[in-house]
C-alpha atoms as an extended CHARMM CRD file, in Angstrom:
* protein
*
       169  EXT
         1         1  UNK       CA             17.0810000000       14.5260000000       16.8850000000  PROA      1               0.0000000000
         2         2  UNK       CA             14.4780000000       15.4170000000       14.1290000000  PROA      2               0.0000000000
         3         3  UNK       CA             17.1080000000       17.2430000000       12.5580000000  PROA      3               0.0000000000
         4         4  UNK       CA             19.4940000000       13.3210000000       12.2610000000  PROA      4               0.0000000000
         5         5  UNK       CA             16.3650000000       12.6270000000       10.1880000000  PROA      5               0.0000000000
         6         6  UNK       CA             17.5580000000       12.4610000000        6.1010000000  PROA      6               0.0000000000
         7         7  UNK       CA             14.4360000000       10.0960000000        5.1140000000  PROA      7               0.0000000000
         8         8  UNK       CA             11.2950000000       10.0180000000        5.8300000000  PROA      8               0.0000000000
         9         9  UNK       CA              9.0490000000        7.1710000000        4.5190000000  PROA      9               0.0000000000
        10        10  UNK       CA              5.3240000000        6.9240000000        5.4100000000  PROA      10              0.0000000000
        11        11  UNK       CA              2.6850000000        3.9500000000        5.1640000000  PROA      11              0.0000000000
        12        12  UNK       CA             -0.3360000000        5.0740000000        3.1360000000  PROA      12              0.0000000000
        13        13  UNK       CA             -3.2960000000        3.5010000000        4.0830000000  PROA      13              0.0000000000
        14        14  UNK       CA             -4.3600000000        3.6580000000        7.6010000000  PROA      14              0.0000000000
        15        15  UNK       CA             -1.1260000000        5.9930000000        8.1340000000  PROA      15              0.0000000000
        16        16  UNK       CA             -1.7280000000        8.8310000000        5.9770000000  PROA      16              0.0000000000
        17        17  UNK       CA             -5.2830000000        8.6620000000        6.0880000000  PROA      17              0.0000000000
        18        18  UNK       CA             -7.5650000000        6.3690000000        8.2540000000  PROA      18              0.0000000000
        19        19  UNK       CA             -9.1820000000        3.5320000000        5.8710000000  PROA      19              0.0000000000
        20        20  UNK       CA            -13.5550000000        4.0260000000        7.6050000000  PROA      20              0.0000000000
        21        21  UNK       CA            -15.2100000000        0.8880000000        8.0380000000  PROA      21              0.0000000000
        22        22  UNK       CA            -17.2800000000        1.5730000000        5.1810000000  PROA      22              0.0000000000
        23        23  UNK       CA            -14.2970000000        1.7310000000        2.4730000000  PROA      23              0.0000000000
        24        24  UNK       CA            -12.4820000000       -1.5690000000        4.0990000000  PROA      24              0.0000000000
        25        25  UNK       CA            -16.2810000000       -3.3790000000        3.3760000000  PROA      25              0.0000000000
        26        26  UNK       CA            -16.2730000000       -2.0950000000        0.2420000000  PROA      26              0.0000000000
        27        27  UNK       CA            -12.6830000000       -2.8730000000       -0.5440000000  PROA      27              0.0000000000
        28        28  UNK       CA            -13.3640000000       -6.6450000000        0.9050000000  PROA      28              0.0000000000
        29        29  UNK       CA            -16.2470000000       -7.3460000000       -0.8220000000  PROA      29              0.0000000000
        30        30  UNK       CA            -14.5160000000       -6.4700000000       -4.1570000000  PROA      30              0.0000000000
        31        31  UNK       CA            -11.5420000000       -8.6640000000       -3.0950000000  PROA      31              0.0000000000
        32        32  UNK       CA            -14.3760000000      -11.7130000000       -2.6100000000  PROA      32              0.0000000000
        33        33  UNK       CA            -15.7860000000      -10.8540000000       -5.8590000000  PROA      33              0.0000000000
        34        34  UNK       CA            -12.4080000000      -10.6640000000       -7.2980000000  PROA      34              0.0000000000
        35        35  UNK       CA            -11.1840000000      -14.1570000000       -6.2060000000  PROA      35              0.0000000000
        36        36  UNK       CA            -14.6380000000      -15.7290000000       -6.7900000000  PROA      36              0.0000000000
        37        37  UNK       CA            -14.5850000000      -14.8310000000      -10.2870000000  PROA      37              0.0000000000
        38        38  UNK       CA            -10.9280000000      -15.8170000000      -10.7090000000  PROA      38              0.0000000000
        39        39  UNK       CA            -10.8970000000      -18.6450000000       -9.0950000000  PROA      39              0.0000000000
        40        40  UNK       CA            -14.6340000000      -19.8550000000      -10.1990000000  PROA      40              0.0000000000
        41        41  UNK       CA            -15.9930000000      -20.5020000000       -6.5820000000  PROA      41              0.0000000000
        42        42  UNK       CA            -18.4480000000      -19.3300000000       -4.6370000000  PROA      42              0.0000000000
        43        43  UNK       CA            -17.9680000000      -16.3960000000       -2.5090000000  PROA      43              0.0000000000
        44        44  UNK       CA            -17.3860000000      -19.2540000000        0.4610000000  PROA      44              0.0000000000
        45        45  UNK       CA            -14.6530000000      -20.3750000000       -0.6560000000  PROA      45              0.0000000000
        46        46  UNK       CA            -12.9330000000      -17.3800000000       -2.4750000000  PROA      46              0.0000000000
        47        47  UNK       CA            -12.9890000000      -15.7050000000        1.4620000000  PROA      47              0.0000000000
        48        48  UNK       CA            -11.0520000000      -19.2700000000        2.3080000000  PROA      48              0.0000000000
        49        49  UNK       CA             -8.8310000000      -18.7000000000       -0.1640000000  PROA      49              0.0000000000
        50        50  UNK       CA             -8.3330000000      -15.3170000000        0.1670000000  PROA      50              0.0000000000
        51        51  UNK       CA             -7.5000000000      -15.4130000000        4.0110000000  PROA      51              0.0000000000
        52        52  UNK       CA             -5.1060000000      -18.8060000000        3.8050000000  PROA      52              0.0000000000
        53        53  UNK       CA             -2.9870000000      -16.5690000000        0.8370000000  PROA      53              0.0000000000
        54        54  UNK       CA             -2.9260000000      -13.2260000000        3.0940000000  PROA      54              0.0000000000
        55        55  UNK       CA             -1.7300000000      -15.6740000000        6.0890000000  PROA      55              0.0000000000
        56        56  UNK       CA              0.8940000000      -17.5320000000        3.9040000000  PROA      56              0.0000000000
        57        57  UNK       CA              2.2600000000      -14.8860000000        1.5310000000  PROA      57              0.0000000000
        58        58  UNK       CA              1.0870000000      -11.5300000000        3.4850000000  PROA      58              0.0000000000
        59        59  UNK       CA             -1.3570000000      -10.5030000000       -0.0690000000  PROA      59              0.0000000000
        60        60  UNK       CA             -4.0470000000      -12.6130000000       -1.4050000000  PROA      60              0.0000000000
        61        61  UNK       CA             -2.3130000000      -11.0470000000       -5.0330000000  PROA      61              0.0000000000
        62        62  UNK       CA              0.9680000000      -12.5570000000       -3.9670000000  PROA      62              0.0000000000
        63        63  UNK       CA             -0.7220000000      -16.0760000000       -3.7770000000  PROA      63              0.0000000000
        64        64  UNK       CA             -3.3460000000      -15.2890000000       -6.3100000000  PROA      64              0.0000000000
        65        65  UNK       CA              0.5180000000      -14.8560000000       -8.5840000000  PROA      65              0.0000000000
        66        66  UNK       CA              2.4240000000      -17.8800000000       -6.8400000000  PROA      66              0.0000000000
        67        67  UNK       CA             -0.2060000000      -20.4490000000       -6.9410000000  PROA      67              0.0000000000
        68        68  UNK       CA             -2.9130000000      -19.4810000000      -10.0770000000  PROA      68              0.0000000000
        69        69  UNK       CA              0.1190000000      -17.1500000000      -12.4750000000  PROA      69              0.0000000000
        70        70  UNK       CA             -2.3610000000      -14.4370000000      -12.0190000000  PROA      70              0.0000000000
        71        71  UNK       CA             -1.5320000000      -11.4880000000      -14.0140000000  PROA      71              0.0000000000
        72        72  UNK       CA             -1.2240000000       -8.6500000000      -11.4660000000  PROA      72              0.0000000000
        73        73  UNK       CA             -2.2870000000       -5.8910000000      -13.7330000000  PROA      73              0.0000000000
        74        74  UNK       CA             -5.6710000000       -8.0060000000      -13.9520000000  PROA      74              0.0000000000
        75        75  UNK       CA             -6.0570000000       -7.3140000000      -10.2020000000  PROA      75              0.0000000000
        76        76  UNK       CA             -4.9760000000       -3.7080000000       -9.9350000000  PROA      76              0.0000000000
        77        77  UNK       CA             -8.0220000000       -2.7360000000      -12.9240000000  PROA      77              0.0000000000
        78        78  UNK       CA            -10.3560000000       -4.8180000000      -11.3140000000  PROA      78              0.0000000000
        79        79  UNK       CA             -9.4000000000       -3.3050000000       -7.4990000000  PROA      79              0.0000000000
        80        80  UNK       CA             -8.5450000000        0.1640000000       -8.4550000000  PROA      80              0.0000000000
        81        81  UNK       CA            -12.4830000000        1.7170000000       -8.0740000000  PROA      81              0.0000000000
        82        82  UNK       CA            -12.8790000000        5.7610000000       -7.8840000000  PROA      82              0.0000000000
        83        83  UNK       CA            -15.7980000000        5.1370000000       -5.5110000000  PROA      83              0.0000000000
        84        84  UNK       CA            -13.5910000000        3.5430000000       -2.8600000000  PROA      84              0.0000000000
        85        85  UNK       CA            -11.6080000000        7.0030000000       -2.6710000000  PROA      85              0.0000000000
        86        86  UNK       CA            -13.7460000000        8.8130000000       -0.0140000000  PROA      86              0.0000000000
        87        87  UNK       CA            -10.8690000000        9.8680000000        2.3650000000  PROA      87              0.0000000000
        88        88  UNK       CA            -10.3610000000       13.9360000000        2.8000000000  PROA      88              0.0000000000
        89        89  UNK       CA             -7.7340000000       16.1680000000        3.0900000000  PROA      89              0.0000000000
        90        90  UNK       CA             -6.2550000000       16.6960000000        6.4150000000  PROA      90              0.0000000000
        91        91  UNK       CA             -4.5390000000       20.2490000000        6.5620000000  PROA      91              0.0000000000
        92        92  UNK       CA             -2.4620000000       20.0600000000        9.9790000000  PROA      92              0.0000000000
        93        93  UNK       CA             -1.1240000000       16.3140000000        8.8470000000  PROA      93              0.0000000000
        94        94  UNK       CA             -0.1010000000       18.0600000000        5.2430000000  PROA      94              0.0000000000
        95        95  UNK       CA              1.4900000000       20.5360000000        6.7590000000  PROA      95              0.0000000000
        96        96  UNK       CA              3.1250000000       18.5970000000        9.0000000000  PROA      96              0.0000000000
        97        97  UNK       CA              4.7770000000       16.6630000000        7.1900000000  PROA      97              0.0000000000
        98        98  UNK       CA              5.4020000000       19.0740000000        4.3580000000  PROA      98              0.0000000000
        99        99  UNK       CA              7.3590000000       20.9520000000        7.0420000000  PROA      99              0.0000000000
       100       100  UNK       CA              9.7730000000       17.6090000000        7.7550000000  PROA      100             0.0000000000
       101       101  UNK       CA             13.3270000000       18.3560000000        6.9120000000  PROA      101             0.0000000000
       102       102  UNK       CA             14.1860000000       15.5900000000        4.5980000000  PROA      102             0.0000000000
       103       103  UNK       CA             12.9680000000       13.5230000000        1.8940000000  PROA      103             0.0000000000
       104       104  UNK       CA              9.7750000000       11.8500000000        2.2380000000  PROA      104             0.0000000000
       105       105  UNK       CA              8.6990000000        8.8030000000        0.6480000000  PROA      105             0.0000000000
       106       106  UNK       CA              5.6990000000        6.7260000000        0.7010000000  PROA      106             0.0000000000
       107       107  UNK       CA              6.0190000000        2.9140000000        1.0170000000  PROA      107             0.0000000000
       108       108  UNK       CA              3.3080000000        0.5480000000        0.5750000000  PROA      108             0.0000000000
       109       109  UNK       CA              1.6540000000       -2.8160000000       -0.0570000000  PROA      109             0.0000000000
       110       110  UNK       CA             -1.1040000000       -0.9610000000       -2.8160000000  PROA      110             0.0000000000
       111       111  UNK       CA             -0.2020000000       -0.6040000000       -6.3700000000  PROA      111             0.0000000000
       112       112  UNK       CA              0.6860000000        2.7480000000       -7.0880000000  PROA      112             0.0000000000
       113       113  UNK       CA             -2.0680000000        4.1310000000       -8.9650000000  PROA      113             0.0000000000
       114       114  UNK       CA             -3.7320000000        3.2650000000       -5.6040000000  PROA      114             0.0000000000
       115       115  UNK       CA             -1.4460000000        5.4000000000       -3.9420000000  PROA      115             0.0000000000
       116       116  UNK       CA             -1.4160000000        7.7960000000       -6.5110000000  PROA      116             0.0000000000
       117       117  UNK       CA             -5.6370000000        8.4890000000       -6.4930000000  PROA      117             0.0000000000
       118       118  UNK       CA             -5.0860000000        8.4930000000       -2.7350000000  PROA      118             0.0000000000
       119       119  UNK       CA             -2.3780000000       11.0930000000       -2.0690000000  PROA      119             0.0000000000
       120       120  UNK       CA             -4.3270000000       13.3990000000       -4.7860000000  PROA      120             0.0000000000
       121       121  UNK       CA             -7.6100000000       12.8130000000       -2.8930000000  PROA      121             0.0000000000
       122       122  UNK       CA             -6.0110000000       14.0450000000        0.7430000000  PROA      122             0.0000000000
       123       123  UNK       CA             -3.9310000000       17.2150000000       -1.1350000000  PROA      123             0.0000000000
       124       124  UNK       CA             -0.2700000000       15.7300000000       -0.5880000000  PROA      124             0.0000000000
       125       125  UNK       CA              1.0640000000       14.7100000000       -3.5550000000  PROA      125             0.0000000000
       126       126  UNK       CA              3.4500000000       16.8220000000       -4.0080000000  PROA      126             0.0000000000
       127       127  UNK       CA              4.8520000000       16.1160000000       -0.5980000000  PROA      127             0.0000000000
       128       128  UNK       CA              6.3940000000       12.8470000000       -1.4360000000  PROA      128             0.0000000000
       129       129  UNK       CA              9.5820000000       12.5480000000       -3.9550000000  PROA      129             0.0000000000
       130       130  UNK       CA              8.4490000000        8.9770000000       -4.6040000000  PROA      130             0.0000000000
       131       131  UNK       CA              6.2410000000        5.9160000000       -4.0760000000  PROA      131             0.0000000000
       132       132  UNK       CA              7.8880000000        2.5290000000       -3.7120000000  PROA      132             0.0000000000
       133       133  UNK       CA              4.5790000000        0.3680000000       -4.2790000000  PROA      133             0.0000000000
       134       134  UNK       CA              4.0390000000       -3.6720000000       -4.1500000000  PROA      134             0.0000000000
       135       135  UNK       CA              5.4850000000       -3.7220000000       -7.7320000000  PROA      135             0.0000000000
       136       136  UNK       CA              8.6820000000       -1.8440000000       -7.3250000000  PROA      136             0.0000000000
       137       137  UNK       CA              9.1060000000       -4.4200000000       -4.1700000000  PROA      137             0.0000000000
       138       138  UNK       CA              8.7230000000       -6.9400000000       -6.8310000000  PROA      138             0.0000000000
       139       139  UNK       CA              5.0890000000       -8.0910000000       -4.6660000000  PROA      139             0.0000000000
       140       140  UNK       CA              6.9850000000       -9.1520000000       -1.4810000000  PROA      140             0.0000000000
       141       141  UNK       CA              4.8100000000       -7.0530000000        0.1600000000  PROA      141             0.0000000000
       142       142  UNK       CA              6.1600000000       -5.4800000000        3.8580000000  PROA      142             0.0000000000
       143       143  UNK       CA              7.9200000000       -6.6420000000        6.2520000000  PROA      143             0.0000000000
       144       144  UNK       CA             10.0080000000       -8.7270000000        3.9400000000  PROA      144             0.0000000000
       145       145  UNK       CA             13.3880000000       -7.5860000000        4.4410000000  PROA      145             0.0000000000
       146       146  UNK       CA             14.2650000000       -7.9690000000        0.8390000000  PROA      146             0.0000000000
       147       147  UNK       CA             11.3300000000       -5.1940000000        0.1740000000  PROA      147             0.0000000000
       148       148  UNK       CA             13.2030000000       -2.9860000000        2.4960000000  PROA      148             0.0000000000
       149       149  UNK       CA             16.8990000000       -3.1950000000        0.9030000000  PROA      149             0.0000000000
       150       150  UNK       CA             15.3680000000       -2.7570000000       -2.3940000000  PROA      150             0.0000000000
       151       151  UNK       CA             13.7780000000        0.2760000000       -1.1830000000  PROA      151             0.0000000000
       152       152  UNK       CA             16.5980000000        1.4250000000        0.1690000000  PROA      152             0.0000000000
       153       153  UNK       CA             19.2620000000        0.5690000000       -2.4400000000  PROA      153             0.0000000000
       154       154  UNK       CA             16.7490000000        2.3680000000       -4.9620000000  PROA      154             0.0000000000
       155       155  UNK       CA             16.6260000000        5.3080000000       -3.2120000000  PROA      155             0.0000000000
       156       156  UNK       CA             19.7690000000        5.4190000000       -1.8180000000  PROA      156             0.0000000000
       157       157  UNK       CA             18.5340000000        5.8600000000        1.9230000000  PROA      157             0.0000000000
       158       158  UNK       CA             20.4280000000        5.5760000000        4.6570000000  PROA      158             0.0000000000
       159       159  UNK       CA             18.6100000000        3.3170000000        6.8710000000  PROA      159             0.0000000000
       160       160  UNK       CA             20.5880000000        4.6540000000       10.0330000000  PROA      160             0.0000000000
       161       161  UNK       CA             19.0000000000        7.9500000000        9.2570000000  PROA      161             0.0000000000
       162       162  UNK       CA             15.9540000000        7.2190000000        8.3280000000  PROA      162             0.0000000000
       163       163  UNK       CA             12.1900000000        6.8750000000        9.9040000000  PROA      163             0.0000000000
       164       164  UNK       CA              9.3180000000        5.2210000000        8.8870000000  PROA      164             0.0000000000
       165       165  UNK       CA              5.5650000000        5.3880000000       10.3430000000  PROA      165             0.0000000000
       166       166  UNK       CA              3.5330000000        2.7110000000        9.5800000000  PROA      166             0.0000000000
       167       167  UNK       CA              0.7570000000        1.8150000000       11.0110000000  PROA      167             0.0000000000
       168       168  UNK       CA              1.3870000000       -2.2330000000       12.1320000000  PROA      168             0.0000000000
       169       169  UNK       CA              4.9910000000       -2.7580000000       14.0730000000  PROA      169             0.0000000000
C-alpha cells in the first residue's frame, strides 16, 4: 500500500514540527500588533478583527487583502521574526520521511520564507522537492479546493496516488 504512494505532501506547522505554546503567544501577539498598527485600533479591536477575518476568509491576511488592499509582502516582513523559530530537529521524523518512496512536498497556509526558516531549523530541507505556500495558492489558504487543483496541476500529482498529513481534517 505504501508502495501505491507517488506523492507525498506534508502540513508544516503543527505537522512537521509541534508549534509550543510559547511560539503560538508570540506569533499572536505579533499578529495583534500587526493589525493594530494597520488598521489604527487598539489592540481590542485589532483581536475582533483579526478573529471575524480568520472565521470568514480562513487568514486574517486574506481579509486584511480583501477588505483593507493590504500588500501581503507588508505582512510576511513584519511576521517573519528569527526569534519565533525555536523548534528542533527531530531525527527519527527526518528519517522517516526521508525514507518515503515518492516525492514529498510541503503544503501550507505560511509564506514560504516561513517554511523555508522552518524546514532549515528542524534539518529537512532537503527532503522536500517543493513548497506550495499561501502565495503559490494565490492566498486561498487550505481547504479551498481551488488551492488543491492548483497544487496539483502545478506539480503534476496524481491525487489518486497521493497522501497528505495535515494536522486539522
Amino acid at each position: 500500500m505504501i508502495n501505491d504512494v507517488e506523492t507525498w505532501i506534508f502540513d508544516l506547522d503543527n505537522t512537521l514540527y509541534s508549534v509550543s505554546d510559547e511560539m503560538h503567544g508570540q506569533i499572536d501577539d505579533l499578529l495583534g500588533g500587526f493589525v493594530a498598527d494597520f488598521l489604527k485600533v487598539d489592540r481590542v479591536e485589532a483581536r475582533i478583527i483579526q478573529k471575524a477575518y480568520f472565521h470568514e476568509f480562513g487568514l486574517t491576511l486574506r481579509g486584511l487583502m480583501v477588505n483593507h488592499d493590504l500588500d501581503p509582502e507588508v505582512y510576511f516582513d513584519y511576521m517573519t521574526r528569527e526569534e519565533l523559530y525555536d523548534m528542533k530537529p527531530d531525527p527519527a521524523l527526518s528519517r522517516a520521511i526521508e525514507n518515503l518512496p515518492g516525492r514529498k512536498l510541503v503544503y501550507t497556509n505560511a509564506p514560504g520564507r516561513h517554511a523555508e526558516l522552518a524546514l532549515d531549523r528542524l534539518g529537512m530541507s532537503g527532503h522536500f522537492e517543493a513548497v506550495y505556500d499561501i502565495q503559490a495558492a494565490d492566498f486561498l489558504p487550505k481547504p479551498a479546493i481551488g488551492a488543491y487543483s492548483e497544487l496539483c496541476r502545478l506539480h503534476n500529482i496524481d491525487p489518486a496516488r497521493a497522501v497528505m498529513v495535515d494536522d486539522i481534517i
